[in-house]
N, CA and C of each residue as an Amber inpcrd file, in Angstrom:
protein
   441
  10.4720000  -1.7570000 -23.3000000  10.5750000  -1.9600000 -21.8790000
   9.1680000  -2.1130000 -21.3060000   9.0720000  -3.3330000 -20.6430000
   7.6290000  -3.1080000 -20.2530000   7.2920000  -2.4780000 -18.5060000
   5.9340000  -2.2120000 -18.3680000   5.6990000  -1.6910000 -17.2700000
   5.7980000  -2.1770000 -15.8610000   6.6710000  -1.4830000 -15.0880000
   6.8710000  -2.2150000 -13.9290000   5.9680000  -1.4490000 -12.8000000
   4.8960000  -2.4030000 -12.1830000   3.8550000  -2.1070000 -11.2710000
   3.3990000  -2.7700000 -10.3450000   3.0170000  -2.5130000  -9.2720000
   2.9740000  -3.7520000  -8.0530000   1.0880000  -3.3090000  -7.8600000
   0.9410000  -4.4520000  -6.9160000  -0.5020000  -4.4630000  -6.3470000
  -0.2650000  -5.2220000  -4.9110000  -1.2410000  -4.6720000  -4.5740000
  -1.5440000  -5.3730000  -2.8460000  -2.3080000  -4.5950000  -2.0340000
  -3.1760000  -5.8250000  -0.8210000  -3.7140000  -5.1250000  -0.8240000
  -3.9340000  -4.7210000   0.3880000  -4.8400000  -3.7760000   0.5800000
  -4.4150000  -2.0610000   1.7250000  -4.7900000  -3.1820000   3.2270000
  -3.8790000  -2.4240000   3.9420000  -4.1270000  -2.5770000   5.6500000
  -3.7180000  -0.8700000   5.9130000  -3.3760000  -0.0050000   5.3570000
  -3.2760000   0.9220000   5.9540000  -4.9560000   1.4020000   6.6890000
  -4.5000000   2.6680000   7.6370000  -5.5400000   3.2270000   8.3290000
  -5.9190000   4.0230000   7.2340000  -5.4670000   4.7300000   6.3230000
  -5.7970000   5.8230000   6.0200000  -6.9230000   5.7660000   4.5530000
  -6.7650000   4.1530000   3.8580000  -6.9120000   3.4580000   2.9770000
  -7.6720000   1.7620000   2.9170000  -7.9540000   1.4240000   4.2530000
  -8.0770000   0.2510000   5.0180000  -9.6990000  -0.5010000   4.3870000
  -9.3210000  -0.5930000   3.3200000 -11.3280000  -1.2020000   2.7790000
 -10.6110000  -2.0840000   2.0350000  -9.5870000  -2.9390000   2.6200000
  -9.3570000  -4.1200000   1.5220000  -9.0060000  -4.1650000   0.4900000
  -9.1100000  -3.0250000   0.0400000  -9.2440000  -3.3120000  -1.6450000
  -7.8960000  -2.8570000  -2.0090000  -7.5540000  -3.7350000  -3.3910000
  -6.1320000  -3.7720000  -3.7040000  -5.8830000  -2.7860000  -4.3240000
  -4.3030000  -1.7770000  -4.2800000  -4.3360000  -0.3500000  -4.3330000
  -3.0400000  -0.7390000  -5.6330000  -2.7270000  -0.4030000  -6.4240000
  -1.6860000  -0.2880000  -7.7200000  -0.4980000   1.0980000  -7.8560000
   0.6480000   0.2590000  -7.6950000   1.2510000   1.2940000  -7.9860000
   3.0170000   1.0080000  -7.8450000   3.5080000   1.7210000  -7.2770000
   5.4390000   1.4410000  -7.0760000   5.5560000   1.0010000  -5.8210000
   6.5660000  -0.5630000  -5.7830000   6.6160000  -0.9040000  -4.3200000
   7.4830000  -0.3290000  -3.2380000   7.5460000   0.2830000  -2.2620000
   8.6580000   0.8000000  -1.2210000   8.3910000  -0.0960000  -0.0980000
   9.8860000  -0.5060000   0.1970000  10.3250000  -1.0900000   1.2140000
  11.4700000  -0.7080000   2.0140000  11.7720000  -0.0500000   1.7080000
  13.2680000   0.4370000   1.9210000  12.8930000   2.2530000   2.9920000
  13.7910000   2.3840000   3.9000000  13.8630000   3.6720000   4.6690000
  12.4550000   4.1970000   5.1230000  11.6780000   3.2130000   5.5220000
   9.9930000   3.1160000   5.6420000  10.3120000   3.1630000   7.6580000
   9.8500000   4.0960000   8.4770000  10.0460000   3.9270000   9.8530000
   9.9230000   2.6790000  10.4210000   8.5500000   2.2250000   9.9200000
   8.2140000   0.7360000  10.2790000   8.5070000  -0.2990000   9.8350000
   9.2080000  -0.4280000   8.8750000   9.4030000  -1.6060000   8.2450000
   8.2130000  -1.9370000   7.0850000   7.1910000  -1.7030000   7.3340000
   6.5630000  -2.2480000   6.5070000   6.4610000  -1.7820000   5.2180000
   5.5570000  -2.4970000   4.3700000   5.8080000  -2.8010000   2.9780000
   4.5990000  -1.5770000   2.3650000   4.7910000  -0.8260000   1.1900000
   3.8420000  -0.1470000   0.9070000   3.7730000   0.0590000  -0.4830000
   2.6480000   0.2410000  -0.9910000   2.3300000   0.5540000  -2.3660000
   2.2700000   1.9720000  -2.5920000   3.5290000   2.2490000  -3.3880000
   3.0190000   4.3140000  -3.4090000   2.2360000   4.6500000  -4.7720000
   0.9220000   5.1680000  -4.6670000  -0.0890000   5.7870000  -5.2240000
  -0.0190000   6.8200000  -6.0670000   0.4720000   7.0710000  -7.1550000
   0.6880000   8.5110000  -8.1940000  -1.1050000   9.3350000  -7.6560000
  -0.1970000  10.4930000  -6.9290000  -1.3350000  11.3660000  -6.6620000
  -2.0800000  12.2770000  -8.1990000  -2.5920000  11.8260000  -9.0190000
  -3.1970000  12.4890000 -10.1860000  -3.6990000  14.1640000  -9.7840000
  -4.2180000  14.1250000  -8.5720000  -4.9340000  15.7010000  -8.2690000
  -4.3280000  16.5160000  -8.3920000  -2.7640000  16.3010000  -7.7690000
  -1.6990000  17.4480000  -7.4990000  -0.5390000  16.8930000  -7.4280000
   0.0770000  16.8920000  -8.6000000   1.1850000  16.0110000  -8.9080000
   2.4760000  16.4720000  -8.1040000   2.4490000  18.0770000  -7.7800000
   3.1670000  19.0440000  -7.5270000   3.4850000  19.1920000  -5.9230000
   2.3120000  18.2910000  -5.6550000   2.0030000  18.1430000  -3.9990000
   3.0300000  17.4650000  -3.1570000   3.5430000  17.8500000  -2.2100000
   4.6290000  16.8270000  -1.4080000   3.3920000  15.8820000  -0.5830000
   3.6230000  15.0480000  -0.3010000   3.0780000  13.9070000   0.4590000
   4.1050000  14.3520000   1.5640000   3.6930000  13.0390000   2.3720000
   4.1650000  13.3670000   3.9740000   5.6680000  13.0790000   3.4600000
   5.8900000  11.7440000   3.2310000   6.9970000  11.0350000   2.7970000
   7.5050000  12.1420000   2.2000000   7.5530000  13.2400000   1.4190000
   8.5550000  14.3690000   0.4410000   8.0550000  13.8210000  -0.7580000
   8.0680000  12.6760000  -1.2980000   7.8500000  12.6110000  -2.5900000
   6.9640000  12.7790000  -3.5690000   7.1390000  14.1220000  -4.3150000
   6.4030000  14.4640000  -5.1410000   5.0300000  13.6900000  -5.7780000
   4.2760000  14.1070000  -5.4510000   2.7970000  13.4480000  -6.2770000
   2.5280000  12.2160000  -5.7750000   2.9190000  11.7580000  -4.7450000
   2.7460000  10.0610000  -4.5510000   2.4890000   9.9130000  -3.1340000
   1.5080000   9.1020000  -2.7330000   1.1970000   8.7060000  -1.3840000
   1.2480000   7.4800000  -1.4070000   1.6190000   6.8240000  -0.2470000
   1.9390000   5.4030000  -0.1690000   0.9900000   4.5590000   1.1020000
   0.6310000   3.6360000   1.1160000  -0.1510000   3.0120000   1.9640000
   0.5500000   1.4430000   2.2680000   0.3620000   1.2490000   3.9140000
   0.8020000  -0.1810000   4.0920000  -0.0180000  -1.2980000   3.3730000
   0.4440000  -2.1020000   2.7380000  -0.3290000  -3.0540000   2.0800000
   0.1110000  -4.3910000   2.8600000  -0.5070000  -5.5930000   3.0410000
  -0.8600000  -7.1480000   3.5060000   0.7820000  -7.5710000   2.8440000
   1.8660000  -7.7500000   2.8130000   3.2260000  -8.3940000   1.7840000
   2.9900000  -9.3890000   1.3240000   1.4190000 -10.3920000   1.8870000
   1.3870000 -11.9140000   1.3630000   0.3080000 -11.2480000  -0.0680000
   0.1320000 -10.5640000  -0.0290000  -1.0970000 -10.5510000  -1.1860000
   0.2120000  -9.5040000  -2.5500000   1.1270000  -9.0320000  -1.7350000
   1.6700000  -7.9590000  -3.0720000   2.2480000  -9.2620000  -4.1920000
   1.8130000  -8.5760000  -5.8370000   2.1020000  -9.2760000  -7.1090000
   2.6950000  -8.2940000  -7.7250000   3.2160000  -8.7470000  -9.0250000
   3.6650000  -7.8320000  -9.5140000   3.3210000  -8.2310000 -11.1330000
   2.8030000  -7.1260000 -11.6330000   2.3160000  -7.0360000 -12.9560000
   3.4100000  -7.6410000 -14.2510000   2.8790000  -8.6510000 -15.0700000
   3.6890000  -9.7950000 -15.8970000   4.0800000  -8.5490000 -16.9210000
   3.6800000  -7.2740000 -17.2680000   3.5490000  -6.6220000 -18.7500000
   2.3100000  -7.1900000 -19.4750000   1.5700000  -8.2310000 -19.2580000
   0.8530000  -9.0490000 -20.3550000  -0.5530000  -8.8230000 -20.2700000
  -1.6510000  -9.0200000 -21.1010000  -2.5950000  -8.6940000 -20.7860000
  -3.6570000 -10.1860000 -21.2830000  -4.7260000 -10.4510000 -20.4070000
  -5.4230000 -12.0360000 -20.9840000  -6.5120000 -11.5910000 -22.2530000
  -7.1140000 -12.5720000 -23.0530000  -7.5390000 -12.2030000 -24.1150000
  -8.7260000 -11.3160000 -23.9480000  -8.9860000 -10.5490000 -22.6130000
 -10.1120000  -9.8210000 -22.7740000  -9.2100000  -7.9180000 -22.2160000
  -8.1830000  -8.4700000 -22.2220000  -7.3100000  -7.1620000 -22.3570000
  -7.1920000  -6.5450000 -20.6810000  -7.2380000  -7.2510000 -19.7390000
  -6.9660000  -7.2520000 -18.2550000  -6.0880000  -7.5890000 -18.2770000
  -5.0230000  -6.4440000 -17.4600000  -3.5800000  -6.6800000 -16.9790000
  -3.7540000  -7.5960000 -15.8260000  -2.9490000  -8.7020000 -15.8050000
  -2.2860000 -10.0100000 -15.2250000  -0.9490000  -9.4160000 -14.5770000
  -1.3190000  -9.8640000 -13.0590000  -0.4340000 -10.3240000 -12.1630000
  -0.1070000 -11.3760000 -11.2630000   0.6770000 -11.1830000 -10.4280000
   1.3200000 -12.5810000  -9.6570000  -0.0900000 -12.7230000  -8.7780000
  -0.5380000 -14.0070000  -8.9350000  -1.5990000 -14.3110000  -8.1350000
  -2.9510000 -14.3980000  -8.5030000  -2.9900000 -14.4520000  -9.9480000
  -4.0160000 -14.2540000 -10.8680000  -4.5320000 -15.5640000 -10.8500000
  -5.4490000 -15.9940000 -10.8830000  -6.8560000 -16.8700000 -11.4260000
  -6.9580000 -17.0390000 -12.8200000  -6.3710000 -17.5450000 -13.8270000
  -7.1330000 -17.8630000 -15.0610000  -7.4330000 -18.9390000 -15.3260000
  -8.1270000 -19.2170000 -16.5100000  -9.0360000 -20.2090000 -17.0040000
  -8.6880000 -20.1470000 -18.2440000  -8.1550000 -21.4310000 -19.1060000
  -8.0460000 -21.8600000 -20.5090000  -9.2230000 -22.0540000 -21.6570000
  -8.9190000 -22.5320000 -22.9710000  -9.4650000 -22.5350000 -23.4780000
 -10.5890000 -24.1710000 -22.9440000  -9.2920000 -24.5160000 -22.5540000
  -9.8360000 -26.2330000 -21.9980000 -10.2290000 -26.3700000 -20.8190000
 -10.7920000 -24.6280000 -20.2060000 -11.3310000 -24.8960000 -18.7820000
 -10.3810000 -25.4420000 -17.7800000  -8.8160000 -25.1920000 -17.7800000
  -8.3320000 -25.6750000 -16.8170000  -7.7930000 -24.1570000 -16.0870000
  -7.8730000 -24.4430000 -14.9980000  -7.4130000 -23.1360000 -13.8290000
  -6.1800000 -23.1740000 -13.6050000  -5.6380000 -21.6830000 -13.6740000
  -3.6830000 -21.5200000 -13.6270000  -3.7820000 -20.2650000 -12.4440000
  -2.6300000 -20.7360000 -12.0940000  -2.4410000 -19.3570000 -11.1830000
  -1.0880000 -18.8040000 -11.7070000  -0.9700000 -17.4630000 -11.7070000
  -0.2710000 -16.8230000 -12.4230000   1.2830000 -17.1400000 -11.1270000
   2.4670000 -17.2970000 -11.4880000   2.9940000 -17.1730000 -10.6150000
   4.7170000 -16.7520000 -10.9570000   6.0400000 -16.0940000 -10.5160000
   6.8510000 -15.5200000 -10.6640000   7.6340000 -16.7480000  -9.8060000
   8.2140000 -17.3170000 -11.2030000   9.9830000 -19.0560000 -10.6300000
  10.4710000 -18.4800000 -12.0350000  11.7640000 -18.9770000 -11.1340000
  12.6370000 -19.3350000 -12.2550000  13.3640000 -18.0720000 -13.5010000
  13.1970000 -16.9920000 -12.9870000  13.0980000 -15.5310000 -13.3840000
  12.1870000 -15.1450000 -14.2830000  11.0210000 -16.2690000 -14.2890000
   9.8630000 -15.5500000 -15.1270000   8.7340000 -15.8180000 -15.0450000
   7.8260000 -15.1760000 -15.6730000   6.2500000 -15.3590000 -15.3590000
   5.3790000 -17.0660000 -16.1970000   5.3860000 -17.7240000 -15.2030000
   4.2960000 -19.0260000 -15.4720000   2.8900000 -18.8690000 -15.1290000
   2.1420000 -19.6440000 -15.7420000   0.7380000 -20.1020000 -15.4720000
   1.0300000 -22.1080000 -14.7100000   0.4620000 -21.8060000 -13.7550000
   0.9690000 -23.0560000 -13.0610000  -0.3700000 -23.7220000 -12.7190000
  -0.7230000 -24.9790000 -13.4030000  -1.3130000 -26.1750000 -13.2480000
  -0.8930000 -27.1550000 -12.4530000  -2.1650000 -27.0320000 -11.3530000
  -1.8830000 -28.5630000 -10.3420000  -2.7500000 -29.4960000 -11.3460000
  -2.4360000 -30.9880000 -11.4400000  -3.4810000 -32.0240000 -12.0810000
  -4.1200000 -33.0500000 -10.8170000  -4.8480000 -33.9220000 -10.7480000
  -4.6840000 -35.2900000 -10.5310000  -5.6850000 -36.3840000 -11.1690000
  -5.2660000 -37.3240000 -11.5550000  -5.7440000 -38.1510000 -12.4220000
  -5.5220000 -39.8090000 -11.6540000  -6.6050000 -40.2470000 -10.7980000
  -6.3750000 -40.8940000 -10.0240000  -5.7800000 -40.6970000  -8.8490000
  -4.2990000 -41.5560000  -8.5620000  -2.7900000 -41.7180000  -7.8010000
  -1.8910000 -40.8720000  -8.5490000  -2.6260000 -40.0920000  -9.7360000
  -0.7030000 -39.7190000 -10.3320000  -1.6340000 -37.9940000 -10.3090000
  -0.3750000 -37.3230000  -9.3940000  -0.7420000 -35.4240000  -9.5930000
   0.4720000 -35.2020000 -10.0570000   0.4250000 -34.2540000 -10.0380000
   1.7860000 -33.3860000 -10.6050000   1.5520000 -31.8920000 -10.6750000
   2.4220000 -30.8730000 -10.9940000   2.2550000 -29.2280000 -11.5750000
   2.4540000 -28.9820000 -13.0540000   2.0320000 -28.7740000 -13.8420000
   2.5660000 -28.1350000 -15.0370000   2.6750000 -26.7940000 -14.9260000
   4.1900000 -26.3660000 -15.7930000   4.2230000 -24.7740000 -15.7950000
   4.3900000 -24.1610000 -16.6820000   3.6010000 -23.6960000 -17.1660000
   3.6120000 -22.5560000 -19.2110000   4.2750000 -21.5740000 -19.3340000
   5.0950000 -21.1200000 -19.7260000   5.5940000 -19.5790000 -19.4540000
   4.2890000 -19.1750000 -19.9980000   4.0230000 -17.8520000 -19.7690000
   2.4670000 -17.0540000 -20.0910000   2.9170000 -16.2510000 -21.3360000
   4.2910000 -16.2100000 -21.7040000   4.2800000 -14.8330000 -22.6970000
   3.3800000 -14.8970000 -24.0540000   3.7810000 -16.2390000 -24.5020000
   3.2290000 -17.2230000 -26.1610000   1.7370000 -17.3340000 -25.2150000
   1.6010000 -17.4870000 -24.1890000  -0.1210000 -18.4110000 -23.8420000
  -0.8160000 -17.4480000 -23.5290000  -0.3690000 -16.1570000 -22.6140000
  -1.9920000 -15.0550000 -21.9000000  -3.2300000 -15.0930000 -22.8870000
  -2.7380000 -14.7260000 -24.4280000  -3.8790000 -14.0610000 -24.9350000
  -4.7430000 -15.9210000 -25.2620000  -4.9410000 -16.7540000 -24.5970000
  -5.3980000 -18.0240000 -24.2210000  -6.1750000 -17.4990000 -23.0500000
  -6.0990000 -17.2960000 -22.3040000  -6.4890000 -17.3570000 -20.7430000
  -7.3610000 -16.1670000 -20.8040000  -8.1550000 -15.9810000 -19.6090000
  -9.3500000 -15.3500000 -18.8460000  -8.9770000 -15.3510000 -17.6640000
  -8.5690000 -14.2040000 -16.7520000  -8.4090000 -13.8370000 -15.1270000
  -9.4820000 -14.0180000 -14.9100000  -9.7890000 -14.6070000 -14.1280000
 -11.1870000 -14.9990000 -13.3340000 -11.3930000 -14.4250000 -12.0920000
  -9.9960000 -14.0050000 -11.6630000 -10.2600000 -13.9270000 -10.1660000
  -8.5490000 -14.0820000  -9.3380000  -8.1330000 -13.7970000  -8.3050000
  -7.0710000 -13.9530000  -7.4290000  -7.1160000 -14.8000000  -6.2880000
  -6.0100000 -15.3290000  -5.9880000  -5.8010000 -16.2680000  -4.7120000
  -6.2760000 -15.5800000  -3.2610000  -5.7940000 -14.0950000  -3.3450000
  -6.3730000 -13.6750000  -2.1480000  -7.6300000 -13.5740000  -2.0260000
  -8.8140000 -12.7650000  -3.1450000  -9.6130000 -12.8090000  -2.8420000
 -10.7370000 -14.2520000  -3.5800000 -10.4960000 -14.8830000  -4.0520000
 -11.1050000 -15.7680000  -4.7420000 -10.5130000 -17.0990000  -4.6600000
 -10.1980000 -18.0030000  -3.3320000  -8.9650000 -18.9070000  -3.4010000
 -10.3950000 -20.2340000  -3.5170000 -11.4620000 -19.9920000  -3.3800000
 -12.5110000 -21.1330000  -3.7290000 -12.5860000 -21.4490000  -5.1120000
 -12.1400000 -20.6780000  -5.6990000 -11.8890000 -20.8610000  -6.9840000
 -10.6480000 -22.2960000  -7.9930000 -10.1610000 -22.2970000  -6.7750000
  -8.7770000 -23.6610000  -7.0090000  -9.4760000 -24.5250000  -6.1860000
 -10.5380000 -24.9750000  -5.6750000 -11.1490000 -26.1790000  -4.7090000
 -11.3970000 -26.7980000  -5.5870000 -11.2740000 -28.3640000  -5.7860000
 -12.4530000 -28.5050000  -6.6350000 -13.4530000 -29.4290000  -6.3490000
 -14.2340000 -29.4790000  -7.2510000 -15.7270000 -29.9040000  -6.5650000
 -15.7200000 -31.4980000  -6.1710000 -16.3290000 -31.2370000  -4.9590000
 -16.5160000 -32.7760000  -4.2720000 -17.0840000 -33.6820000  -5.4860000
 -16.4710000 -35.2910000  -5.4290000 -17.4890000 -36.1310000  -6.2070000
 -17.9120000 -36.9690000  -5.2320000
């Protein structure tokens, strides 16, 4: 069974430096509606959080940036998720992405007048690829260079 884990990243007040926080997604019986990543409290597992639930604090996270972890890891052993940046052996850029009930690496081309998408399932390809980087924070990364 592989590991089921979300990412996204923080707008809470309490947590609010941007940076993407890992953990179980809650959406459900939340006052506000909003979307949150709950945090395994390591210090004091024993601890109630506000929420009641044992060992875990949860923070509002951005919903356009939350991914969710493939199980897979790229050939330098970095866990890959939805929204990932990699790079092939042939230097071409994929973004990791969740169709079709499963995890692809998705190639835009264009070659002249003719573009298109190609889509890899990642399971046979990750240990190919290098995360370079994410759409949220690294989306200059899919530009490509003026000629």
């Amino acid at each position: 069974m592989r590991e089921i884990l979300f990412r996204g990243k923080s707008i809470d007040i309490y947590a609010d430096d941007g940076r993407f926080l890992y953990g179980d997604l809650f959406h459900n019986g939340i006052p506000d509606d909003s979307i949150r990543i709950g945090v395994i409290n390591f210090s004091d597992r024993n601890q109630k959080s506000d929420n009641g639930i044992e060992g875990y604090e949860y923070y509002k996270v951005d919903p356009d940036t939350i991914g969710e972890y493939t199980g897979l890891k790229d050939k330098n052993g970095k866990n890959s998720f939805e929204g990932d940046i990699c790079i092939d052996d042939l230097s071409r850029k994929f973004v990791i992405t969740f169709k079709y009930n499963s995890f692809w690496a998705e190639y835009h081309y264009k070659t002249g007048e003719i573009e298109g998408t190609y889509l890899y399932e990642i399971c046979g390809a990750i240990e190919h690829f290098e995360i370079i980087g994410n759409v949220h924070e690294n989306p200059e990364l899919l530009k490509e260079k003026e000629k």
